[in-house]
PLY file of the C-alpha trace (Angstrom):
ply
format ascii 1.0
element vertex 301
property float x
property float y
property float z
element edge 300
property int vertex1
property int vertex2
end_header
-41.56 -98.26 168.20
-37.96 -96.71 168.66
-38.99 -93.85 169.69
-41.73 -95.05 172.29
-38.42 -97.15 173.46
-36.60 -94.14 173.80
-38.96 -92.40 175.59
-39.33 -94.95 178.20
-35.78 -95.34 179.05
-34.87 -91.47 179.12
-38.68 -91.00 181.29
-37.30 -93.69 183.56
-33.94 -93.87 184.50
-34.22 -89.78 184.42
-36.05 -90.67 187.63
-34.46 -92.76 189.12
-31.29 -90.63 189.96
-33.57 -89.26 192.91
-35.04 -93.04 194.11
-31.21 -94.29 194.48
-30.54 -90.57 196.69
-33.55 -92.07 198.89
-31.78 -95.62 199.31
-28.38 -93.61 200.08
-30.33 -92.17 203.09
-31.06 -94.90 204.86
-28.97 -97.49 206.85
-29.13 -100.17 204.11
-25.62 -100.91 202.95
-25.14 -100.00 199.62
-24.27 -103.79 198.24
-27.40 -104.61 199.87
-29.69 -102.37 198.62
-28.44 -103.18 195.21
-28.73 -106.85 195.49
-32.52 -106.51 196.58
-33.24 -104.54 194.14
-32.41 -106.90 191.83
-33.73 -109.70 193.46
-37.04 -108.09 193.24
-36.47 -107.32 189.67
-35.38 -110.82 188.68
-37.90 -112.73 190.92
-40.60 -110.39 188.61
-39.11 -111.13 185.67
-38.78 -114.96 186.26
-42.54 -115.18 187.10
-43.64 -113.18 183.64
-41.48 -114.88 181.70
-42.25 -118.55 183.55
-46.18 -117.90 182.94
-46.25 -116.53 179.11
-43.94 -119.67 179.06
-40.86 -117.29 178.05
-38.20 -118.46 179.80
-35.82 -119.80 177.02
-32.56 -121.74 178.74
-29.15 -121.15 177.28
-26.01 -122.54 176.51
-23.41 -122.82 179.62
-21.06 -120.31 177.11
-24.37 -118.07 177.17
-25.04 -117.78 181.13
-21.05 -116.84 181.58
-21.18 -113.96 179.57
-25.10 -112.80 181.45
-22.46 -113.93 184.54
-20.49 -110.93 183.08
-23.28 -109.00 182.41
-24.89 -109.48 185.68
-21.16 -108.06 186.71
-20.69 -105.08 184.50
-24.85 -103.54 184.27
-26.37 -105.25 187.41
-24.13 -104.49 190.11
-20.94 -103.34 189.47
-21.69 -100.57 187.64
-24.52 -99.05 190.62
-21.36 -100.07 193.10
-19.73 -97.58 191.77
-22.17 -94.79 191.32
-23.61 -95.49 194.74
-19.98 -94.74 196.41
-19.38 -92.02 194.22
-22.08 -89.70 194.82
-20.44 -89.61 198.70
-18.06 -88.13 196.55
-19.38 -85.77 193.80
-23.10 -84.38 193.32
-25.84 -86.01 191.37
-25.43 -83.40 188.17
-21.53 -84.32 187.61
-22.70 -87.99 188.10
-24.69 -87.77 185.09
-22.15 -85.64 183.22
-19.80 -88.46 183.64
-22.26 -91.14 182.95
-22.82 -89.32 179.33
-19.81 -90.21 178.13
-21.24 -94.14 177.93
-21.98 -92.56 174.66
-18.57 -92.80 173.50
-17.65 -95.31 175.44
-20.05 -97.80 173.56
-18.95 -95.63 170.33
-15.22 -96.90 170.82
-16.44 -100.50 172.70
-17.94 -101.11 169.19
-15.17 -100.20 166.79
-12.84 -102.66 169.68
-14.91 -105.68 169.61
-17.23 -105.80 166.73
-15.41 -104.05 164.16
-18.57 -101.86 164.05
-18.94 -98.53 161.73
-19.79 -95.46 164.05
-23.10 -93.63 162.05
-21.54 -90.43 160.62
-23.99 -88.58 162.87
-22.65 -89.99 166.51
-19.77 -87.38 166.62
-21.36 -84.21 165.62
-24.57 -85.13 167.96
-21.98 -86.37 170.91
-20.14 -83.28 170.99
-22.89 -81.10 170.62
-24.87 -83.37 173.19
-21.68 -83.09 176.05
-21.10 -79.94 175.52
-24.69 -79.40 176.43
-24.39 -81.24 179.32
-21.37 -79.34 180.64
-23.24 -76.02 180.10
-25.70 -77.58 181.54
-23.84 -78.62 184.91
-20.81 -75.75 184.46
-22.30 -74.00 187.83
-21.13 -77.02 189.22
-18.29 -78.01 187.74
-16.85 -74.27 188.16
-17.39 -74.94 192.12
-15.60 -77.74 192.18
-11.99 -78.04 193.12
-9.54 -80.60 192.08
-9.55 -82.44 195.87
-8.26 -85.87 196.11
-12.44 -86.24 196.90
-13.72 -85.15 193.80
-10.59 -87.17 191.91
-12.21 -90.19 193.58
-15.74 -89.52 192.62
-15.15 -88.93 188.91
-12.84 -92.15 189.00
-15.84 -93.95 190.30
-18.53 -92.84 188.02
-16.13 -93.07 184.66
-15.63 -96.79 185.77
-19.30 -97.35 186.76
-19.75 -95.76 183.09
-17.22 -98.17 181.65
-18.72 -101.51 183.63
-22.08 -100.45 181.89
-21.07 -99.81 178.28
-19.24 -103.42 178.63
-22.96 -104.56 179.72
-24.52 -102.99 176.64
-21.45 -105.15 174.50
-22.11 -108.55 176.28
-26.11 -107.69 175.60
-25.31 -106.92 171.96
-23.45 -110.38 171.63
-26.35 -111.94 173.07
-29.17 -110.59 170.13
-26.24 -111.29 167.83
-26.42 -114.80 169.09
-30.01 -114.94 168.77
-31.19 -115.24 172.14
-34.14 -113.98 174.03
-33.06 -110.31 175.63
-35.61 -110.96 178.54
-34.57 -114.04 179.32
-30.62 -113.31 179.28
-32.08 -110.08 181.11
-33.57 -112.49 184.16
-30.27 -114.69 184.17
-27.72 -111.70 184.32
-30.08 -109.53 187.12
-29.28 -112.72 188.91
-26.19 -112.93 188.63
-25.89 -109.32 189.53
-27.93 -110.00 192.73
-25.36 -112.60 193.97
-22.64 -110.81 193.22
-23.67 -107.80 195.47
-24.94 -110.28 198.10
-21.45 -111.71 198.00
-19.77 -108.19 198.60
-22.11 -107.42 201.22
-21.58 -111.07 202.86
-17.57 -109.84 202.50
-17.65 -106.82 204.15
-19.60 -108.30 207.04
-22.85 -105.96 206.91
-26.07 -106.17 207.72
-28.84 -107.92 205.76
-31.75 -106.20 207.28
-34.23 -104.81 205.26
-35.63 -100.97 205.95
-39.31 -100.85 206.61
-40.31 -97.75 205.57
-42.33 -96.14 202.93
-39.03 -94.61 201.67
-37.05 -96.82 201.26
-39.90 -99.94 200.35
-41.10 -97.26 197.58
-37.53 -96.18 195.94
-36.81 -100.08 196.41
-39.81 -100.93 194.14
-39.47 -98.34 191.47
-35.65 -99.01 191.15
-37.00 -103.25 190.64
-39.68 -103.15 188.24
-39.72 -99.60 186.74
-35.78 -99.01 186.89
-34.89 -102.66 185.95
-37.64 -104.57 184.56
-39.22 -101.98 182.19
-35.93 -99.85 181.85
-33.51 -102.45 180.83
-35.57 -104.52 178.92
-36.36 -100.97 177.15
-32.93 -100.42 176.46
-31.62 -103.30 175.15
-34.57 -103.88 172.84
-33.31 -99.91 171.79
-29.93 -101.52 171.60
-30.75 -104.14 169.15
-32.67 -102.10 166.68
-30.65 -98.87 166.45
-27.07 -99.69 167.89
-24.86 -99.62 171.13
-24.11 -95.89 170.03
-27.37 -94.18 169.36
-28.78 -95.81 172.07
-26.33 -94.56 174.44
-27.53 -91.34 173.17
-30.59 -91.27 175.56
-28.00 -91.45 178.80
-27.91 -87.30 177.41
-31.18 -86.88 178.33
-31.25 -88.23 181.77
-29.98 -85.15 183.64
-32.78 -83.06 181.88
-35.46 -84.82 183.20
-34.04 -85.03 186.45
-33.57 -81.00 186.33
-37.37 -80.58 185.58
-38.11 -82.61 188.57
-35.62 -80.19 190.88
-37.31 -77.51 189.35
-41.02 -78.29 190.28
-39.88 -79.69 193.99
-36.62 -78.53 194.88
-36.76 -74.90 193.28
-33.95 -75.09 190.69
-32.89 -72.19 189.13
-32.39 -72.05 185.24
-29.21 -69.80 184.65
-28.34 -69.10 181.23
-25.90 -71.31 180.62
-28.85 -74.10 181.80
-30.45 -72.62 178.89
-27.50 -72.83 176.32
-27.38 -76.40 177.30
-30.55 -77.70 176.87
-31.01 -76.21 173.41
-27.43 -77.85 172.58
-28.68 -81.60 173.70
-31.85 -80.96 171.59
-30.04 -80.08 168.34
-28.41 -83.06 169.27
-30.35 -85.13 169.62
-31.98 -84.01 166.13
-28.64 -84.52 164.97
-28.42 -87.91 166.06
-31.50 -89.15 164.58
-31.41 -87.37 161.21
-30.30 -88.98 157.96
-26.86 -88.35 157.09
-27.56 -87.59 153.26
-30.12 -84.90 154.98
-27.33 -83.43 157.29
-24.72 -83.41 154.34
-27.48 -81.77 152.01
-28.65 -78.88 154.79
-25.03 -78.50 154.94
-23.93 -77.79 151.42
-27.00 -75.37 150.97
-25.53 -73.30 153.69
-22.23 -73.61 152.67
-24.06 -72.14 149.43
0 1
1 2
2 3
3 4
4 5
5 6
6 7
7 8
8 9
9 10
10 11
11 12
12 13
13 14
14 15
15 16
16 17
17 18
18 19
19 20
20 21
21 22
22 23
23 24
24 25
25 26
26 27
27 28
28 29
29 30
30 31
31 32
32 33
33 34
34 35
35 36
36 37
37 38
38 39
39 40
40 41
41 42
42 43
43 44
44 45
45 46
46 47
47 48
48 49
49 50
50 51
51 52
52 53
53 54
54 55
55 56
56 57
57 58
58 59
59 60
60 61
61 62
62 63
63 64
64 65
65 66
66 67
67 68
68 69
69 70
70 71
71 72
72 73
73 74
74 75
75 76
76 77
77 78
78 79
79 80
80 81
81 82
82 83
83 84
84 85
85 86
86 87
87 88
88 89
89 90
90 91
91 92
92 93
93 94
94 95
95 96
96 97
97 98
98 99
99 100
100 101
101 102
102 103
103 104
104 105
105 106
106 107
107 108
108 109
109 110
110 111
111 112
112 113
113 114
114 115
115 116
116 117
117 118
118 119
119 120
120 121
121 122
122 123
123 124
124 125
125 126
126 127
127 128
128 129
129 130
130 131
131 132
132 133
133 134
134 135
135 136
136 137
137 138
138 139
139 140
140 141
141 142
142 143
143 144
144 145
145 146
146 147
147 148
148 149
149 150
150 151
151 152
152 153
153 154
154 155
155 156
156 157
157 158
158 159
159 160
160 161
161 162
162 163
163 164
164 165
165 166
166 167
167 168
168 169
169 170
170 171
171 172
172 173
173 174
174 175
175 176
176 177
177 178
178 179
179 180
180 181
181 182
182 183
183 184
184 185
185 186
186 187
187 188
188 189
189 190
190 191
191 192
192 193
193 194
194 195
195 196
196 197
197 198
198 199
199 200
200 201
201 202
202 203
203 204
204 205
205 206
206 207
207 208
208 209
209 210
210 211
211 212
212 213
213 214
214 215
215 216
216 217
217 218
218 219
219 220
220 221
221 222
222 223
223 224
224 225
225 226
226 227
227 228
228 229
229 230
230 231
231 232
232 233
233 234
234 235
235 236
236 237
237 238
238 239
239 240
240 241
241 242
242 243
243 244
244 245
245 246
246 247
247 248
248 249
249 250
250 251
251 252
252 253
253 254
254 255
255 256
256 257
257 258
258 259
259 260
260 261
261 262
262 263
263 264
264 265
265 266
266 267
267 268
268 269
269 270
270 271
271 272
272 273
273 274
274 275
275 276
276 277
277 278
278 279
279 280
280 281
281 282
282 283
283 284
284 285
285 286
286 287
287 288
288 289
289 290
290 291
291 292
292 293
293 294
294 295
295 296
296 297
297 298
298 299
299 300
């Protein structure tokens, strides 16, 4: 079951890196966009849950923290990626956002006193430093501009808001309650609080009737959100805040192999050098430390 978890959110939010470039196209404000999208999501999710009779109510304690939630994974969070890739290109996006790995690593130790697996820093360097081979094309192009300073700013707090979400979800299965249920609440949540930003800055609500942007709207709600998130905190809950960060190392993969088949990427080398590295890994990650420490000794043999 973990791994079919896995799968799904790596699969997933791997593609949806090139729906959110298809919102950033049109003339939907960014708050907006984001606040439908989880309107959608939540209005789905409210129905499901309303006719399997799923819908479990919480604790006024419980909907400020999905208020917080909604906050950190449902809104702010995307507001920052969204601005930031005016900023910086998709690939360092996802560089940055792999460091929710850590992140959640350090988030853990801070407010649950948690025990890191002995495996998450061997498979997180190995799995960044596969990344940045991955992306060093574009890294080495990039100059230290007051633009680019902005960007990464942006996506390392974006990371930050998210890994926050993934502690607030944590307390919540700690607590007991239903993960879809806080997951309808805190989308929610998230919705108003973009709707309020947008109402703030004085934009437009009008919605973008197009195929585009109706499409990349729809697979951001329910595959993006509903299935995604739902995905991942389950993934949360059974294996940790820290291994299941681990996926967010896949993401730029999958979004590579898409490039490749319709926008003609070209695997360098040092693309090469840093898919292998996420893939060991990965197997790193997963493995059982006494099987680790005993493959080690035998070579140290």
């Amino acid at each position: 079951m973990n791994t079919l978890l896995y799968l799904a959110v790596v699969l997933i939010w791997g593609t949806t890196w090139i729906a959110i470039t298809l919102q950033q196209e049109g003339p939907v404000a960014i708050p907006v966009s984001i606040s439908y999208r989880f309107v959608v999501a939540a209005g789905v999710m409210l129905v499901i849950l309303l006719l399997a009779r799923r819908l479990r109510r919480i604790a006024p304690r419980d909907h400020f923290f999905c208020i917080l939630q909604g906050c950190c994974v449902f809104g702010f969070n995307f507001y920052c990626f969204y601005h930031a890739a005016a900023y910086i290109s998709s690939g360092l996006e996802s560089v940055i956002f792999s460091m929710a790995v850590l992140f959640n690593a350090v988030n853990g130790v801070l407010f649950f006193r948690q025990r890191p697996s002995p495996n998450l820093l061997p498979a997180a360097v190995l799995g960044l430093s596969g990344i940045v081979a991955l992306f060093w094309q574009d890294l080495a192009a990039t100059q230290l501009a007051p633009e680019l300073l902005k960007g990464i700013g942006l996506s390392a707090l974006g990371t930050y808001g998210f890994s926050l979400g993934n502690m607030i979800s944590t307390r919540h299965q700690r607590r007991g309650l239903d993960i879809l249920s806080t997951n309808t609440y805190a989308m929610s949540y998230g919705a108003i609080l973009m709707a309020l930003i947008a109402l703030a800055q004085g934009v437009s609500f009008q919605i973008e009737f197009s195929s585009r942007y109706i499409g990349s709207l729809l697979y951001l709600a329910i595959f993006g959100s509903v299935i995604a998130f739902a995905a991942y905190f389950s993934l949360l809950g059974r294996i940790g805040a820290g291994a299941a960060a681990y996926s967010t190392l896949l993401f730029p993969l999958v979004a590579l192999s898409i490039s490749t088949i319709y926008e003609g990427y070209q695997w360098h080398l040092n693309a090469v050098i840093g898919l292998c590295l996420i893939l060991l890994g990965n197997l790193v990650m997963f493995a059982k430390p006494g099987r680790l420490t005993a493959l080690w000794r035998r070579r140290a043999v």
